[in-house]
C-alpha positions in Angstrom: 43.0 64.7 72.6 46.6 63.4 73.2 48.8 66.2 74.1 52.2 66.6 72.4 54.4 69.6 71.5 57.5 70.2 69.8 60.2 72.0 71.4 64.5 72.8 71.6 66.2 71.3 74.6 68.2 74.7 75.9 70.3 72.4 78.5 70.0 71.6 82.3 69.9 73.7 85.3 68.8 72.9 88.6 65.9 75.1 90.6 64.8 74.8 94.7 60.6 73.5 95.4 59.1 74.4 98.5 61.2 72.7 100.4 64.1 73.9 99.7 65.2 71.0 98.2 67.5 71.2 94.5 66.0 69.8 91.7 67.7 69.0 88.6 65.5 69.9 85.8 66.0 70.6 81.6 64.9 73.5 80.1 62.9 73.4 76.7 61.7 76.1 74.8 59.1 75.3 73.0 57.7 78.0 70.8 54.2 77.9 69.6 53.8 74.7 66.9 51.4 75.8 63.6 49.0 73.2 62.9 49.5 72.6 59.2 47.6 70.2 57.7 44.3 67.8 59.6 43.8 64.6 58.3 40.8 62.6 58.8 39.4 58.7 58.7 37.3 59.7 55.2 39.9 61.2 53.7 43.3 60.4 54.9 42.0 56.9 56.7 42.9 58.2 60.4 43.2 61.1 62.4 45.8 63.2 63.1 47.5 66.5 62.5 50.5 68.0 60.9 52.3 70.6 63.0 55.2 72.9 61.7 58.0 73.9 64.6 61.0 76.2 63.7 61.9 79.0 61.7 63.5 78.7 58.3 63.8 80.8 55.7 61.6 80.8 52.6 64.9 80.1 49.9 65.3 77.2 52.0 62.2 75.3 51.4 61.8 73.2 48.1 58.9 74.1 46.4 55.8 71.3 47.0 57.0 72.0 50.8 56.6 76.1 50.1 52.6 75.0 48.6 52.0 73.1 51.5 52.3 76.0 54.2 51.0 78.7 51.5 47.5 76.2 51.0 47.8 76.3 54.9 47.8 80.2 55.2 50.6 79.9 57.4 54.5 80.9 57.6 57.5 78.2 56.2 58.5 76.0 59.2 61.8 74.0 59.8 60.0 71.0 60.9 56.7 68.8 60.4 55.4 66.2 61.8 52.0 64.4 62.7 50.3 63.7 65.9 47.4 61.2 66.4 44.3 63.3 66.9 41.5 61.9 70.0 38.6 63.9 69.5 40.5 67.4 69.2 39.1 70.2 67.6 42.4 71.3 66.2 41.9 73.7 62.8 44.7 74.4 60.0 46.4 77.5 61.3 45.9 77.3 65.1 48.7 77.0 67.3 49.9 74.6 69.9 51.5 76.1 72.9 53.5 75.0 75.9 50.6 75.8 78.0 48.6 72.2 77.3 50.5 71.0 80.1 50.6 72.2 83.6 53.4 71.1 86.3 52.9 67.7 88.0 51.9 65.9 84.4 54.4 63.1 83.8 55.2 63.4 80.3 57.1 60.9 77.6 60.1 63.3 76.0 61.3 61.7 72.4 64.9 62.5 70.8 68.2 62.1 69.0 70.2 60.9 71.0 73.9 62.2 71.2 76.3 60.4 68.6 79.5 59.2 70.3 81.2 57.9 66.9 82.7 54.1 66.7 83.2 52.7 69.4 84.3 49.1 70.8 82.5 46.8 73.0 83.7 47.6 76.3 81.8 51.1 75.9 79.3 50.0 73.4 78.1 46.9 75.2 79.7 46.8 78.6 81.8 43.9 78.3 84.8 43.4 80.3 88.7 43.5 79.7 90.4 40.6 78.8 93.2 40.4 82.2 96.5 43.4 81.1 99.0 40.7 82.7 100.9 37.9 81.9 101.5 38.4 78.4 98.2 38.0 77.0 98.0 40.5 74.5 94.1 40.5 75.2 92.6 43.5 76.8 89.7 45.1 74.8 88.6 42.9 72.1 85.7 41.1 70.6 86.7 38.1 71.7 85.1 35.0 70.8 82.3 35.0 67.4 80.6 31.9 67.8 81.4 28.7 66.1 83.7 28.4 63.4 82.8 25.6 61.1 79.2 25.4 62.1 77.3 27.5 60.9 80.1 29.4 59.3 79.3 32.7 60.3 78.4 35.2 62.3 75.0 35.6 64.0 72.3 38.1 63.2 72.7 41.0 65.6 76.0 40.1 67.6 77.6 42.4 69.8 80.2 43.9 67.9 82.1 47.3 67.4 80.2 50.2 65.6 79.0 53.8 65.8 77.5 54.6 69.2 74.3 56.5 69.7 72.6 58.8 67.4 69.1 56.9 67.4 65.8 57.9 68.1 65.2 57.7 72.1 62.3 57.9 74.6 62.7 58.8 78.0 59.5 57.3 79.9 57.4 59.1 82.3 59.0 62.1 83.5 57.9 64.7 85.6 56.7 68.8 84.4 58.2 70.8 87.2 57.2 74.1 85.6 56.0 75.3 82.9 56.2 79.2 82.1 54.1 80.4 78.9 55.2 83.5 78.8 58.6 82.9 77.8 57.7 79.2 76.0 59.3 77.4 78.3 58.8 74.0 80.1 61.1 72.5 83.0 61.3 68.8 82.8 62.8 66.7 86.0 65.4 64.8 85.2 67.6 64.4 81.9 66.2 63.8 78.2 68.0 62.6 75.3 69.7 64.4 72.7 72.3 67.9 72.6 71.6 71.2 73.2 69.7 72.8 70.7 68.4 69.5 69.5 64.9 69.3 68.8 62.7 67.1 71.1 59.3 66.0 70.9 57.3 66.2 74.5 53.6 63.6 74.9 51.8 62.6 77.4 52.8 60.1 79.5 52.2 56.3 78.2 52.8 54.7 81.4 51.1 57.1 83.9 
């Protein structure tokens, strides 16, 4: 089966390996996901299961959500959301914790990322200042949009001004440095998108 867990990005630290050498590593918390619902190919026409992460309360939840986890025998969650099954033996109720992956797996770690508002092109797209002398009056605009009489408009997709970030982001093929079940927690190597306290979805490795 394809391993994949839910968890909240707690923010970044940095720890020493054998060697004395720092790492810079993220810390997720990952508390034990609720398998929900298991869909199969005769019923459902694929495989996969729905796993509840996060704690809400019960007033919170609109009612078809509140028969799903009761027909489940399990507590209200925050959060679903379905992973592709291969093979697993998964049942409704059982719970997915942080210890389905052990350090050294390289792992694919899926987010928000952080919203930086509207922005212009030079920090939305890179592109470079007009020159700030000589009384051109052009420093940090669009500058040019394409033609004017032919075709009369402006291309699908142009770089232009708009609100930066806030999309769903994968970071490829990063490395588990630890991974401690008894407090739910995995260190990841490197950076991974999204805030603190954002949720974050952690898979195996596509690429690996």
């Amino acid at each position: 089966m394809k391993k994949a867990i839910m968890g909240t990005k707690i923010g970044m630290t940095q720890i020493f390996d054998e060697n004395g050498k720092i790492v810079p590593v993220t810390v997720v918390e990952a508390a034990p996901n609720v398998v929900v619902q298991v869909k199969t190919t005769e019923k459902e026409g694929y495989d996969a299961i729905q796993v509840g992460y996060g704690e809400i309360r019960e007033n919170l939840v609109n009612k078809p959500r509140q028969g799903q986890f009761k027909k489940a025998g399990v507590g209200v969650k925050r959060l679903l959301k379905e992973f592709k099954l291969e093979g697993g033996n998964l049942e409704v109720g059982s719970e997915i914790k942080v210890d389905i992956f052990e350090a050294g797996e390289k792992v694919d770690v899926s987010g928000l990322s952080k919203g930086k508002g509207f922005a212009g092109v030079i920090k939305r797209w890179n592109f470079h200042r007009g020159p700030e002398t000589h009384g051109s009056k052009f420093h940090r605009a669009v500058g040019s949009m394409g033609a004017s009489s032919s075709p009369s408009r402006t291309f699908k997709n142009k770089k232009m001004p708009g609100r930066m970030g806030h999309v769903n982001t994968t970071v490829l093929n990063l490395e588990i440095v630890k991974v401690m079940p008894e407090k739910n927690v995995i260190l990841i190597k490197g950076g991974i998108p999204g805030p603190n306290k954002s949720v974050v979805v952690i898979r195996n490795s596509v690429k690996a």
